[in-house]
PyMOL Python script that loads the backbone (N, CA, C, O; Angstrom):
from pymol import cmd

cmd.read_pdbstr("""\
ATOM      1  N   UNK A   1      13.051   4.998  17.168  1.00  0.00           N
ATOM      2  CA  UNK A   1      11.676   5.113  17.602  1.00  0.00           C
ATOM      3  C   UNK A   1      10.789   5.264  16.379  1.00  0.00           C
ATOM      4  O   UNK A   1      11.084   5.971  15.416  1.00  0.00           O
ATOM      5  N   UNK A   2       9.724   4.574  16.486  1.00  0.00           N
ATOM      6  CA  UNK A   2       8.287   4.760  15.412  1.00  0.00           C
ATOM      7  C   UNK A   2       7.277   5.802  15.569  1.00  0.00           C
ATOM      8  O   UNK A   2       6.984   6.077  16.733  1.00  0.00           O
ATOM      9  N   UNK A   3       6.860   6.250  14.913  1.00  0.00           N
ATOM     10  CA  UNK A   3       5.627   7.322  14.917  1.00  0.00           C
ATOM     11  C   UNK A   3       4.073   6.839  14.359  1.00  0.00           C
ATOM     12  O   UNK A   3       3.775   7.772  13.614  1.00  0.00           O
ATOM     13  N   UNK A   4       3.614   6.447  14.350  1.00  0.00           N
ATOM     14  CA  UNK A   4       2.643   6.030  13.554  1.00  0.00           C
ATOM     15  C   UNK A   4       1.414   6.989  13.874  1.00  0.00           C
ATOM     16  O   UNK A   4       1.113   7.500  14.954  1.00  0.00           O
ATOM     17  N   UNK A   5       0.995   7.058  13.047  1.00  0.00           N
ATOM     18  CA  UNK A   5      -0.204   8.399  12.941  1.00  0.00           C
ATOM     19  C   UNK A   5      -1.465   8.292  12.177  1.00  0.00           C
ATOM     20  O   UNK A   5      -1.474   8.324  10.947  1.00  0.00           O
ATOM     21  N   UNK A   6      -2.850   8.126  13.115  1.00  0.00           N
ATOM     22  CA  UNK A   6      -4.075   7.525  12.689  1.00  0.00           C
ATOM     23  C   UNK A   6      -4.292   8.660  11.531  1.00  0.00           C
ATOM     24  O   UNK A   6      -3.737   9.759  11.498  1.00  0.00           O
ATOM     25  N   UNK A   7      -5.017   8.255  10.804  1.00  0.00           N
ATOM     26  CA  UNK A   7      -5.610   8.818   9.979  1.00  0.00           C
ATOM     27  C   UNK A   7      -7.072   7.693   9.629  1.00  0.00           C
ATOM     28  O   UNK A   7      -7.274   6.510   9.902  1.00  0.00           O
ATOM     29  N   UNK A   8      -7.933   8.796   8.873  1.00  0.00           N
ATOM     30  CA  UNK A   8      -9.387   8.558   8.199  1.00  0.00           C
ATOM     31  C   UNK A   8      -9.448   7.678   6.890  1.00  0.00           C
ATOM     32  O   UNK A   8      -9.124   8.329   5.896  1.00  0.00           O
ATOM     33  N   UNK A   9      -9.882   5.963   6.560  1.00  0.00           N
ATOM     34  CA  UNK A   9      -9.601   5.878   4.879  1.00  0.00           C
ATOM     35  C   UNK A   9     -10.781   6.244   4.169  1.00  0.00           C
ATOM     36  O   UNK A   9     -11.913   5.805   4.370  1.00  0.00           O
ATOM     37  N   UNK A  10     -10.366   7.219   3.187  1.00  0.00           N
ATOM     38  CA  UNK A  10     -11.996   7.806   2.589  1.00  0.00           C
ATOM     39  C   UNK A  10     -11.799   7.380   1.439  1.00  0.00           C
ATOM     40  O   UNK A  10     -12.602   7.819   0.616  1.00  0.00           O
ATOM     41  N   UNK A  11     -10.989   6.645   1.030  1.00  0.00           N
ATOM     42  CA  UNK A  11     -11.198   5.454  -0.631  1.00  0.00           C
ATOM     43  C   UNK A  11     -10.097   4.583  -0.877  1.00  0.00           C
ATOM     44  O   UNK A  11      -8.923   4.950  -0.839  1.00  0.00           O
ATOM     45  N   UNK A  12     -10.388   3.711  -1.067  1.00  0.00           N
ATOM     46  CA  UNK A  12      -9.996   2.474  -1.238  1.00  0.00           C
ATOM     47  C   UNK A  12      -9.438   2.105  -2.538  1.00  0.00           C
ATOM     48  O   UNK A  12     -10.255   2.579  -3.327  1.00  0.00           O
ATOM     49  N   UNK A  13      -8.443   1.485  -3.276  1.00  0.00           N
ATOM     50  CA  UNK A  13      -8.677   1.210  -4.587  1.00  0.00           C
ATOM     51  C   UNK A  13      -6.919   0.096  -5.009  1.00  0.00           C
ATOM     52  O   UNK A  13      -5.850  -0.063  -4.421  1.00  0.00           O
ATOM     53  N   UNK A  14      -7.362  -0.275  -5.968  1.00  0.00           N
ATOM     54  CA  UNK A  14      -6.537  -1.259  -6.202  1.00  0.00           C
ATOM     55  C   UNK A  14      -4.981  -0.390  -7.223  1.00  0.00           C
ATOM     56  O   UNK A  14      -5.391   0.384  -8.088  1.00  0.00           O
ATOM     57  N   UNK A  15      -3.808  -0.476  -7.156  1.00  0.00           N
ATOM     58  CA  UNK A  15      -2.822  -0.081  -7.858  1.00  0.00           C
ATOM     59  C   UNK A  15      -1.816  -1.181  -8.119  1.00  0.00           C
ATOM     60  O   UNK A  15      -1.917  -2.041  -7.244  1.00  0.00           O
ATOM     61  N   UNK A  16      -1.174  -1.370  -8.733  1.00  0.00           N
ATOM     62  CA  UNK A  16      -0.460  -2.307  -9.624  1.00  0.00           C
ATOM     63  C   UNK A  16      -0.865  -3.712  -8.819  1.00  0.00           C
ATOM     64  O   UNK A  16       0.143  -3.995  -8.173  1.00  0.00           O
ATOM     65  N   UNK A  17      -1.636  -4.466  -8.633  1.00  0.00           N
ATOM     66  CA  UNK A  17      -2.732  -5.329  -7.825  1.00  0.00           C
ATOM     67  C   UNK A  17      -1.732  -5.527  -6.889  1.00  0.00           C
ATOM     68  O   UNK A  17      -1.041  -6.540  -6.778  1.00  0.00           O
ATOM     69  N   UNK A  18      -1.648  -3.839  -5.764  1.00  0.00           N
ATOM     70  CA  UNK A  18      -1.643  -4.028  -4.306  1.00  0.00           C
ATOM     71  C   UNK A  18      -2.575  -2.460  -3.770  1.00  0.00           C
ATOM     72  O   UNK A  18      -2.578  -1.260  -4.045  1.00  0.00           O
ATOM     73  N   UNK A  19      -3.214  -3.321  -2.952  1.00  0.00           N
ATOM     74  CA  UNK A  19      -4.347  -2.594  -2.743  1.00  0.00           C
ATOM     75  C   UNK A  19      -3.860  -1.510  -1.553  1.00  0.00           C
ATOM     76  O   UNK A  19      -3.292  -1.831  -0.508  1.00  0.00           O
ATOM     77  N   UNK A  20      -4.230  -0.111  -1.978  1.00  0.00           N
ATOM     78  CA  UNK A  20      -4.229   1.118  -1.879  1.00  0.00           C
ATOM     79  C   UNK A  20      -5.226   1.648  -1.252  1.00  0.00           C
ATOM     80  O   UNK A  20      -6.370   1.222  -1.414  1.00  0.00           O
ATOM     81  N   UNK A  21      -4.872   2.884  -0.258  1.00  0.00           N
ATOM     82  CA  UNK A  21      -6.158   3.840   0.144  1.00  0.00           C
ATOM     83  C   UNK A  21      -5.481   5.257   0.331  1.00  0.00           C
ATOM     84  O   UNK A  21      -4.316   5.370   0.714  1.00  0.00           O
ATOM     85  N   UNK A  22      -6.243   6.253   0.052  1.00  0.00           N
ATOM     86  CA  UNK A  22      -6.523   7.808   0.239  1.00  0.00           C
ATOM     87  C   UNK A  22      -7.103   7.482   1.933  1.00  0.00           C
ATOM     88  O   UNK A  22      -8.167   7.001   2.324  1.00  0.00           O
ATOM     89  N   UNK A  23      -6.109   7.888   2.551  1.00  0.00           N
ATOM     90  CA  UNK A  23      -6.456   8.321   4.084  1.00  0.00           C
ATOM     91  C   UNK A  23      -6.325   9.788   4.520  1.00  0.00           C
ATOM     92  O   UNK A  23      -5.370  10.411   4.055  1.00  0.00           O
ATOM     93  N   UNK A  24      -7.063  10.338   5.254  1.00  0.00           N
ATOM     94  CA  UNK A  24      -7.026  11.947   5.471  1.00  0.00           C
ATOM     95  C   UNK A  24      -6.763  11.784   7.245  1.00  0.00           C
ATOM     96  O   UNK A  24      -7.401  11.390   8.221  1.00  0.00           O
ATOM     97  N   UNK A  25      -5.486  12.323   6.959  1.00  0.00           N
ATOM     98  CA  UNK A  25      -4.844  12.965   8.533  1.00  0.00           C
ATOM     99  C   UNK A  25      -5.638  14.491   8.450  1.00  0.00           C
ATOM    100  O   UNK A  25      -5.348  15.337   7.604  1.00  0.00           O
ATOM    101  N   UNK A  26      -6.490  14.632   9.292  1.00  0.00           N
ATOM    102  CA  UNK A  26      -6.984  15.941   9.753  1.00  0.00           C
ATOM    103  C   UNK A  26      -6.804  17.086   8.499  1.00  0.00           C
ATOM    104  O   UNK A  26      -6.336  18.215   8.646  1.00  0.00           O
ATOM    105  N   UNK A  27      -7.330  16.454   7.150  1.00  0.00           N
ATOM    106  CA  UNK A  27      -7.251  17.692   5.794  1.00  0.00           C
ATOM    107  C   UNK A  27      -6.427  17.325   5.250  1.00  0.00           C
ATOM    108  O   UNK A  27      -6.535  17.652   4.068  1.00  0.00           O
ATOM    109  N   UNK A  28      -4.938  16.370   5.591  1.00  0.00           N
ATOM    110  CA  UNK A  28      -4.072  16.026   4.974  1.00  0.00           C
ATOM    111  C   UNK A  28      -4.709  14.674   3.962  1.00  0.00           C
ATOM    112  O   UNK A  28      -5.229  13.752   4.591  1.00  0.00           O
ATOM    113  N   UNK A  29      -4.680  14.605   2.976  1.00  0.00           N
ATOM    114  CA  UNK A  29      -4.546  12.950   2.152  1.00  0.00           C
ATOM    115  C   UNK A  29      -3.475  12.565   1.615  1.00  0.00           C
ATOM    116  O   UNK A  29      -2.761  13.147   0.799  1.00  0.00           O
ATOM    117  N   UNK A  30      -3.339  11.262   2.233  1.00  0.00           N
ATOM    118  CA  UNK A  30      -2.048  10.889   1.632  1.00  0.00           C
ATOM    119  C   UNK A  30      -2.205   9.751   0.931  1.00  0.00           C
ATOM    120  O   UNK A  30      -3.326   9.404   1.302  1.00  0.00           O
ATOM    121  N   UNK A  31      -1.807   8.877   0.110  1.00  0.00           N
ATOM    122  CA  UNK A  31      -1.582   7.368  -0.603  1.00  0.00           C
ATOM    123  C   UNK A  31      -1.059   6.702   0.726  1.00  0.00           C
ATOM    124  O   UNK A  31      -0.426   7.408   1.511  1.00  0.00           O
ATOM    125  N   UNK A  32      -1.333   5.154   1.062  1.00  0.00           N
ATOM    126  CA  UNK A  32      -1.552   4.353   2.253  1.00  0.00           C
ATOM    127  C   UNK A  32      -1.638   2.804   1.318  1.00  0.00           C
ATOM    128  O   UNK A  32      -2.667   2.430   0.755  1.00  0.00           O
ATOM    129  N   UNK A  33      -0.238   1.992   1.311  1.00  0.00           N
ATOM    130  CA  UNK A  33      -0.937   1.077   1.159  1.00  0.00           C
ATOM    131  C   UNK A  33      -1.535  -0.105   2.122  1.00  0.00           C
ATOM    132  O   UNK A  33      -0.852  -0.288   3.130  1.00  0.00           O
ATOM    133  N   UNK A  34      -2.589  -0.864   2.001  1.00  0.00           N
ATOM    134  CA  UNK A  34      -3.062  -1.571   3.082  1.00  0.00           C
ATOM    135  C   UNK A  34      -2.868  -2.987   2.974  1.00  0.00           C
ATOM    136  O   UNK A  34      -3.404  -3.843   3.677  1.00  0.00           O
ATOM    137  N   UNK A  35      -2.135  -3.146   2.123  1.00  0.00           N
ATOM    138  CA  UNK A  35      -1.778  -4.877   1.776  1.00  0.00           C
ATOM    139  C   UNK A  35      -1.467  -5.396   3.800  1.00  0.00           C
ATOM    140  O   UNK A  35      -1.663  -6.582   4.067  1.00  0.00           O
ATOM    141  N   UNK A  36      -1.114  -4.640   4.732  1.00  0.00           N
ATOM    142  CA  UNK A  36      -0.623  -5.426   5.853  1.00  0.00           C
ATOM    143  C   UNK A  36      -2.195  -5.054   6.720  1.00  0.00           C
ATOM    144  O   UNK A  36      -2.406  -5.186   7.926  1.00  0.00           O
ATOM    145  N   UNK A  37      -2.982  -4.648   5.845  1.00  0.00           N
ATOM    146  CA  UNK A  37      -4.944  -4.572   7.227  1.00  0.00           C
ATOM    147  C   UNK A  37      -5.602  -4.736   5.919  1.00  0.00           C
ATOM    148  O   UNK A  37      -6.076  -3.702   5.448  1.00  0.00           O
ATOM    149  N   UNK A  38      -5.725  -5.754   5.275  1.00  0.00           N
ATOM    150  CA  UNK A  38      -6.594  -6.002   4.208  1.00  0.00           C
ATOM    151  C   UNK A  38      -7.995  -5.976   4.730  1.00  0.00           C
ATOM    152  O   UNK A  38      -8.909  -5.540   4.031  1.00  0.00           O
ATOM    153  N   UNK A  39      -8.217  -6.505   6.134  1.00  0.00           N
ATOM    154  CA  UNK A  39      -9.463  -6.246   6.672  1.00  0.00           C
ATOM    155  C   UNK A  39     -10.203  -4.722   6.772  1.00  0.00           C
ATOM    156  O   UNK A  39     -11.351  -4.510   7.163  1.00  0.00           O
ATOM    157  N   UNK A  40      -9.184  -3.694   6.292  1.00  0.00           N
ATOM    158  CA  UNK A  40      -9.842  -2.262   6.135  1.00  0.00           C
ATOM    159  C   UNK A  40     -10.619  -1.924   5.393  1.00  0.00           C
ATOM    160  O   UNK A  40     -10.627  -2.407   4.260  1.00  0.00           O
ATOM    161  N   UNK A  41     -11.728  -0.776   5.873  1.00  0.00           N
ATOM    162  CA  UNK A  41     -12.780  -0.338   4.853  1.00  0.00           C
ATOM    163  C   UNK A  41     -12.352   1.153   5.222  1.00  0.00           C
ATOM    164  O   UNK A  41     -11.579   1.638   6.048  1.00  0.00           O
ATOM    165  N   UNK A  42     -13.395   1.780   4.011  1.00  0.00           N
ATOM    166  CA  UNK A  42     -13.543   3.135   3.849  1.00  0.00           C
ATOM    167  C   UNK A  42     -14.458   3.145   4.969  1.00  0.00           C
ATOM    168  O   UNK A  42     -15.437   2.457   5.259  1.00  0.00           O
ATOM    169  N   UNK A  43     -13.574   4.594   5.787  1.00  0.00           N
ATOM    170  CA  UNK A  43     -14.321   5.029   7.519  1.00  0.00           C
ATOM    171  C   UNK A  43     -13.644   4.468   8.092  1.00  0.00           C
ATOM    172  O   UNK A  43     -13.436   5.165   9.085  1.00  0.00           O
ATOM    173  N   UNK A  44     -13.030   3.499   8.178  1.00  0.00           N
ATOM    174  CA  UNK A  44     -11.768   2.950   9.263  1.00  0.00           C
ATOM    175  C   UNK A  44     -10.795   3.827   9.735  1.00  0.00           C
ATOM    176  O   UNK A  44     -10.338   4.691   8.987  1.00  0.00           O
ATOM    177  N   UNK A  45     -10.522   3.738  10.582  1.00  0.00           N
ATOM    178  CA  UNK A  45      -9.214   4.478  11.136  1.00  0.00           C
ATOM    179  C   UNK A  45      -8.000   3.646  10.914  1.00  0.00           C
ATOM    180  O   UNK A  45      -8.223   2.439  10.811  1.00  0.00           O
ATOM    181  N   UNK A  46      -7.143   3.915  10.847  1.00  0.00           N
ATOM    182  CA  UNK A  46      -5.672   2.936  10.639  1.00  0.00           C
ATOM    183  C   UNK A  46      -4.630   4.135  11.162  1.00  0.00           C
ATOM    184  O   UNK A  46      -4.707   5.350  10.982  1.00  0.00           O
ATOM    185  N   UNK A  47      -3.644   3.357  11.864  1.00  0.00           N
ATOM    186  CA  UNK A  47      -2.063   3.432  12.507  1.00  0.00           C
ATOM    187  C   UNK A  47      -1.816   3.676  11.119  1.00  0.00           C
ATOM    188  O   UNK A  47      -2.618   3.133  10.360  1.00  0.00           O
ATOM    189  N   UNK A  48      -0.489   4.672  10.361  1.00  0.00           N
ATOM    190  CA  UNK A  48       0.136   4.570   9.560  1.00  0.00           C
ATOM    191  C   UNK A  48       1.766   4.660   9.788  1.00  0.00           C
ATOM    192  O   UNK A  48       2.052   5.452  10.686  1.00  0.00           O
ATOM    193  N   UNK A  49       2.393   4.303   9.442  1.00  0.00           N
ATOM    194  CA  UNK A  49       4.000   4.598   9.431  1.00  0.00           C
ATOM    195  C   UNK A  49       4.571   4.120   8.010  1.00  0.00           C
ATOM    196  O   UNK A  49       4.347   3.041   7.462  1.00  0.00           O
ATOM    197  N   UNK A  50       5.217   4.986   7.630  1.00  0.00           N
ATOM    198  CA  UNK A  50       5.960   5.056   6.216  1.00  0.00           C
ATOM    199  C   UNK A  50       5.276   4.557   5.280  1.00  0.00           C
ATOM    200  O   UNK A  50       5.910   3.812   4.534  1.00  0.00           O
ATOM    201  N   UNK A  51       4.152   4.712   5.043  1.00  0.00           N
ATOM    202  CA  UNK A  51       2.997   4.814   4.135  1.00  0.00           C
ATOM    203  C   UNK A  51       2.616   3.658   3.840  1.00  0.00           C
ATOM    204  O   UNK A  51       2.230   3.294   2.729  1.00  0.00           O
ATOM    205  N   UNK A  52       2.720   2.845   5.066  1.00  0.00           N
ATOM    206  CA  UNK A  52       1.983   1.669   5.545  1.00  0.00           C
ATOM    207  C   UNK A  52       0.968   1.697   6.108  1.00  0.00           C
ATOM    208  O   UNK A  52       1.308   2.504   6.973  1.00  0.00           O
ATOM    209  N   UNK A  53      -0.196   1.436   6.376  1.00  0.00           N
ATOM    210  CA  UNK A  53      -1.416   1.302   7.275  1.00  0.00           C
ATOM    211  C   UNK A  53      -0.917  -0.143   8.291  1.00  0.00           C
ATOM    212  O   UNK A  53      -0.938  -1.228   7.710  1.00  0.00           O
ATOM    213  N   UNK A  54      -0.492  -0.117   9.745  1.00  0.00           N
ATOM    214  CA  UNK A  54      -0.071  -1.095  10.162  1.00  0.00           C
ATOM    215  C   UNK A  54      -0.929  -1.960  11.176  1.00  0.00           C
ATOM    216  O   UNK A  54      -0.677  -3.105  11.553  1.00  0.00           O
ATOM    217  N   UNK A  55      -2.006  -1.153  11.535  1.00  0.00           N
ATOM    218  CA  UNK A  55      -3.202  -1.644  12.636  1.00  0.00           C
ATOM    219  C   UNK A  55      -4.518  -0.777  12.234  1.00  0.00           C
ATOM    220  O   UNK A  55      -4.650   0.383  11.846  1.00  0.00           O
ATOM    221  N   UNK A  56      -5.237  -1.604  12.436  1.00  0.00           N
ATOM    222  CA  UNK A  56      -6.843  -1.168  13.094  1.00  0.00           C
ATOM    223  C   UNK A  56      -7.243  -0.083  14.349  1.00  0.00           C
ATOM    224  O   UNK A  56      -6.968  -0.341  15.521  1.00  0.00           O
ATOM    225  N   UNK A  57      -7.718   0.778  14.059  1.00  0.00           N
ATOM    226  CA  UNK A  57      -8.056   1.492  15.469  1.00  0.00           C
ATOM    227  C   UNK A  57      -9.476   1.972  15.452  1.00  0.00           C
ATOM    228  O   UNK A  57     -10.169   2.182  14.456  1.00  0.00           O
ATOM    229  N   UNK A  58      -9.858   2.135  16.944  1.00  0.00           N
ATOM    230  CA  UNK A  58     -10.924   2.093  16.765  1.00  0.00           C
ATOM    231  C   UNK A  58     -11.052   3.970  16.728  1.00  0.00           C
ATOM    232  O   UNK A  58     -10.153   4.779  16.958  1.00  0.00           O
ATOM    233  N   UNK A  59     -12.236   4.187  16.422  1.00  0.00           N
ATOM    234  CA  UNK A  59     -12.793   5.956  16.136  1.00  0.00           C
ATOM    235  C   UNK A  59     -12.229   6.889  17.313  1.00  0.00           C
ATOM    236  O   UNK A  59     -11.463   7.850  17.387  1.00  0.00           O
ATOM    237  N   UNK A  60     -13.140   5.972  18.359  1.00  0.00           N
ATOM    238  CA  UNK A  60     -12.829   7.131  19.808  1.00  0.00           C
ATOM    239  C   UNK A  60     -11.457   7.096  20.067  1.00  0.00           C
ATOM    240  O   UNK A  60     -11.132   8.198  20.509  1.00  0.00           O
ATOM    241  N   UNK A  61     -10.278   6.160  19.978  1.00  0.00           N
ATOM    242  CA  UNK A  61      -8.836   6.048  20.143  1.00  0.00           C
ATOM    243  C   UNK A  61      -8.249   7.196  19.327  1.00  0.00           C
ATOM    244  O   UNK A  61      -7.759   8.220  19.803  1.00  0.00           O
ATOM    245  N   UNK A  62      -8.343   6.947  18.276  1.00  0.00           N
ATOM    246  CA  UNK A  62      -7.928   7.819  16.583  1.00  0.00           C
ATOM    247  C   UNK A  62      -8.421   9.150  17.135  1.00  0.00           C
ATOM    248  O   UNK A  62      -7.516   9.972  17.283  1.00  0.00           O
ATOM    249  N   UNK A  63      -9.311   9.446  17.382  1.00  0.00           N
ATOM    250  CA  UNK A  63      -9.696  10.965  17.681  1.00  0.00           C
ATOM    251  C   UNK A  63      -8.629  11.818  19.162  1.00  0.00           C
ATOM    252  O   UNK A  63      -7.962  12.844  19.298  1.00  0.00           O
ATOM    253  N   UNK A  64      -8.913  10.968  19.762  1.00  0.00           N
ATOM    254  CA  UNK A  64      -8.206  11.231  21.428  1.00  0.00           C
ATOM    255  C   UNK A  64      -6.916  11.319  20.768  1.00  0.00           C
ATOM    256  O   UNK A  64      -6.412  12.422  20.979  1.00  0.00           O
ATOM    257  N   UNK A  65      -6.229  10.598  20.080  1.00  0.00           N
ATOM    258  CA  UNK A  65      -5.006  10.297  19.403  1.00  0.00           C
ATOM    259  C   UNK A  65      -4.609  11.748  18.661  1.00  0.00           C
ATOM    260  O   UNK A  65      -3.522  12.294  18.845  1.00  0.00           O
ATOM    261  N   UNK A  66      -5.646  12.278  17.806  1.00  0.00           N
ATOM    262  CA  UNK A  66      -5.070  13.043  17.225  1.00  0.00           C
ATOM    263  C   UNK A  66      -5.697  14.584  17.529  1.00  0.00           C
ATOM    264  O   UNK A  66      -5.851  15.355  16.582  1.00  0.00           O
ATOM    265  N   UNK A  67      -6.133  15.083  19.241  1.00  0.00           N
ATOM    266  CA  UNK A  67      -6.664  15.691  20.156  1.00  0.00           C
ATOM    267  C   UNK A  67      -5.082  15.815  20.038  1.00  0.00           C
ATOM    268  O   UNK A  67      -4.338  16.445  19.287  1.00  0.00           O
ATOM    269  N   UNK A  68      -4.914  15.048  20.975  1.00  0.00           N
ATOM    270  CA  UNK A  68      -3.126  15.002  21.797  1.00  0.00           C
ATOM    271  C   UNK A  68      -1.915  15.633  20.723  1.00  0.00           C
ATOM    272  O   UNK A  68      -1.147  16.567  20.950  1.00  0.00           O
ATOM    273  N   UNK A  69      -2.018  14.833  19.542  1.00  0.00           N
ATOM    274  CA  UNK A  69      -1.274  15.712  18.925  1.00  0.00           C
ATOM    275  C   UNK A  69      -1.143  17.049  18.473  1.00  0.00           C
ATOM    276  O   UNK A  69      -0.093  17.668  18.300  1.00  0.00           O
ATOM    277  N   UNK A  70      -2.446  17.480  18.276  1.00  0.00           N
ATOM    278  CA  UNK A  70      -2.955  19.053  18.097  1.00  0.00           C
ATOM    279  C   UNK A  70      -2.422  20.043  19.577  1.00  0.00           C
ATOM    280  O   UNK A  70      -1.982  21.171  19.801  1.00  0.00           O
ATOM    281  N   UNK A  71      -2.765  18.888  20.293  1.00  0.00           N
ATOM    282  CA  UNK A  71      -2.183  20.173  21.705  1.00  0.00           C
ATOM    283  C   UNK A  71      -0.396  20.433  21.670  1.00  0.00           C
ATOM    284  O   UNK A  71       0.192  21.456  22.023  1.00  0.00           O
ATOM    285  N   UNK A  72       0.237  19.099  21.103  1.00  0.00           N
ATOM    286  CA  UNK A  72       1.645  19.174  21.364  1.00  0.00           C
ATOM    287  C   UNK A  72       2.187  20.092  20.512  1.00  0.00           C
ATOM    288  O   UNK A  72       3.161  20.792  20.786  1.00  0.00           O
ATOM    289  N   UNK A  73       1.316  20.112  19.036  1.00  0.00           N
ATOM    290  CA  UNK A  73       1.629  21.234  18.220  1.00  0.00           C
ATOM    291  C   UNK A  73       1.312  22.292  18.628  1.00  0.00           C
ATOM    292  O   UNK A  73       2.122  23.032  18.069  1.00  0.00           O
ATOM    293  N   UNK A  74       0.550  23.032  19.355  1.00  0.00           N
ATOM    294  CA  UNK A  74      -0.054  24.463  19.678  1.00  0.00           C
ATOM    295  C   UNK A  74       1.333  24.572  21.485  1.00  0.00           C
ATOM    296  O   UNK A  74       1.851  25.602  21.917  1.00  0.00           O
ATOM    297  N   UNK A  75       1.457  23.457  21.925  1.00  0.00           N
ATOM    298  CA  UNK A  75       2.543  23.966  22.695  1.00  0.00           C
ATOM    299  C   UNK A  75       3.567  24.124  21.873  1.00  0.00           C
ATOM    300  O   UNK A  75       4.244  24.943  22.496  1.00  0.00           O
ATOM    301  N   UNK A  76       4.209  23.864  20.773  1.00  0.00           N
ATOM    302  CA  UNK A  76       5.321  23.994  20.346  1.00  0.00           C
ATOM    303  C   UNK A  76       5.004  24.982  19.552  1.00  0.00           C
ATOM    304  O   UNK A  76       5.941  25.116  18.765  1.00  0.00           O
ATOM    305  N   UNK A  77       3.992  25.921  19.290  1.00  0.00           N
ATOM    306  CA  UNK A  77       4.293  27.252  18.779  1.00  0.00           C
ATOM    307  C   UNK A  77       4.103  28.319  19.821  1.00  0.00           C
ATOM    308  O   UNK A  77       3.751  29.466  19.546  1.00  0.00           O
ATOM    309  N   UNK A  78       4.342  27.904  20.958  1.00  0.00           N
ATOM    310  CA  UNK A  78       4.212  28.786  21.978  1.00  0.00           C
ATOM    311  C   UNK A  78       5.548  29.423  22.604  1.00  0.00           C
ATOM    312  O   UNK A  78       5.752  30.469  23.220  1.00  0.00           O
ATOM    313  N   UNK A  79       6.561  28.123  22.103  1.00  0.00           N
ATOM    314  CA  UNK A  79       7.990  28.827  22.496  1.00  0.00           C
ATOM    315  C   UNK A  79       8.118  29.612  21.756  1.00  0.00           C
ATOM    316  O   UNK A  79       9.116  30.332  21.786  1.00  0.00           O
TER     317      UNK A  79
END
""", "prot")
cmd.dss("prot")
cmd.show_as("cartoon", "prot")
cmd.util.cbc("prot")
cmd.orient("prot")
């Protein structure tokens, strides 16, 4: 099974000429490369899995998206 997990791209930039972004999961930033959504900008939301950016998403999805995960975490510190 896959996980892929939206995150925020708040900069963009080129590394050994394959193009790179700083995406922020909720405070987290991680390195993202975007060579497979070259159509991405800074403020985009993007699907990530294994530090791939693999789709486009839109804001209101990405948010609801990562609502849901915040609740599954606050149930799992409840056991």
């Amino acid at each position: 099974m896959c996980l892929g997990i939206p995150g925020k791209i708040i900069k963009i930039y080129e590394e050994n000429s394959i193009k790179m972004s700083d995406v922020d999961f909720n405070g987290v930033t991680l390195r993202v490369c975007l060579e497979t959504t070259p159509q991405a900008e800074v403020g985009d939301y993007v699907i990530v899995h294994a530090g791939f950016a693999i789709n486009l998403l839109e804001e209101s999805e990405a948010l609801q998206t990562l609502a849901m995960l915040d609740e599954i975490n606050k149930l799992g510190e409840q056991e």
